[in-house]
N, C-alpha and C positions, 0 to 999 in steps of 0.2 A: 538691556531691559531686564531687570532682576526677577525672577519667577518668584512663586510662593516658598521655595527651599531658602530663597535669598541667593542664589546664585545667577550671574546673567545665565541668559537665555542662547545660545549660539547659533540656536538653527534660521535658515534663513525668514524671511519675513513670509513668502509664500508658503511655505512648511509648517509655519505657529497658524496661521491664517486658516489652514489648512486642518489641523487640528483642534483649533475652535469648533469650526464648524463639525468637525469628526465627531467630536465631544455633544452636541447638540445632534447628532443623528441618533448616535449611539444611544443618547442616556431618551431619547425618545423624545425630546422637545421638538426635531423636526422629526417627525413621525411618517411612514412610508406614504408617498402620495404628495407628499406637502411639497409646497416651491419653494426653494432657497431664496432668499433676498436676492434682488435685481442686482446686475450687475454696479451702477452705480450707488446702489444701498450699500453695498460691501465696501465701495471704494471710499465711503466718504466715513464707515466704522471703524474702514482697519486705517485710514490713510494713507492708500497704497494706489498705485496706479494702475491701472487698466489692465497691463502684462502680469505683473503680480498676481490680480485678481484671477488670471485666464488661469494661470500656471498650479493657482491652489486648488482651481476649480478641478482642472486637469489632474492631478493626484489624488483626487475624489474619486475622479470617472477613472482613473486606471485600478484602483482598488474595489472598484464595482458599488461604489455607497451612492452613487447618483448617474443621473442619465441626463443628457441635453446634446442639443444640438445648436448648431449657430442660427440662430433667428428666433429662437424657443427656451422656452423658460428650463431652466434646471430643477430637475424633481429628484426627491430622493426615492431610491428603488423599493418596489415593493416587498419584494423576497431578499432578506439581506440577512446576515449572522448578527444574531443574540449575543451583547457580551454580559456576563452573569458577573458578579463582583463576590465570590464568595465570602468574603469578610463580611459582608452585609449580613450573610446567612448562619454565623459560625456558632449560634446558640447550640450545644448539645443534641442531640436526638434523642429520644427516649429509646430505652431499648424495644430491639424490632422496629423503631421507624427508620424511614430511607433520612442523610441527612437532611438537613432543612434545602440547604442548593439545590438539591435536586429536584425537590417537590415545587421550588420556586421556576426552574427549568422544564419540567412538565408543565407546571402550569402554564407558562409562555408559550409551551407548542414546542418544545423540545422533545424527537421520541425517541425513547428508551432512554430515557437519561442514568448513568449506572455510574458508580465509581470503584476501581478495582485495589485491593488492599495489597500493595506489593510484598512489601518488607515489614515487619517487627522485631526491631532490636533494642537493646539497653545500651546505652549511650552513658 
């Protein structure tokens, strides 16, 4: 299956499966609280079978991005890590403001958000 680089995909099918949904936590479409699609909602999206679907769910819960149990719906966790896309943020700062990421990472509830200036060299 070719990705968007145009190269196939290698990983296995509960992995990608697995990273869709990751992608839909993260970027906030399943928002903390929300219930993942039923188990057979998943199976008849990704067309994968029943194990498959357990297996991606499972690499969810072992990275702590959801909770469930057998008999109960899978939710995504309340308190979970922020990923900030800095590129989104990369407009300049005016001098004396904090960059733009940061202020977008405070705003999220991120505290103390700070970035530390290591090196400056001529290349």
């Amino acid at each position: 299956m070719p990705t968007d680089t145009g190269f196939p995909d290698r990983r296995s099918l509960h992995e990608r499966i697995a990273s869709d949904l990751r992608d839909e936590i993260m970027s906030g479409d399943l928002p903390p609280g929300a219930k993942l699609p039923s188990t057979t909602q998943l199976k008849a999206r990704f067309d994968a079978s029943n194990a498959t679907i357990q297996k991606a769910l499972q690499l969810l819960k072992d990275e702590q991005l959801v909770i469930g149990r057998a008999g109960a719906a899978v939710t995504v966790r309340e308190h979970r890590q922020r990923t900030m896309r800095p590129a989104s943020y990369m407009a300049p700062a005016r001098a004396g403001e904090a960059y733009r990421w940061l202020t977008e990472a405070t705003k999220h509830g991120a505290r103390a958000a700070r970035s530390t200036l290591l090196d400056v060299a001529e290349v």
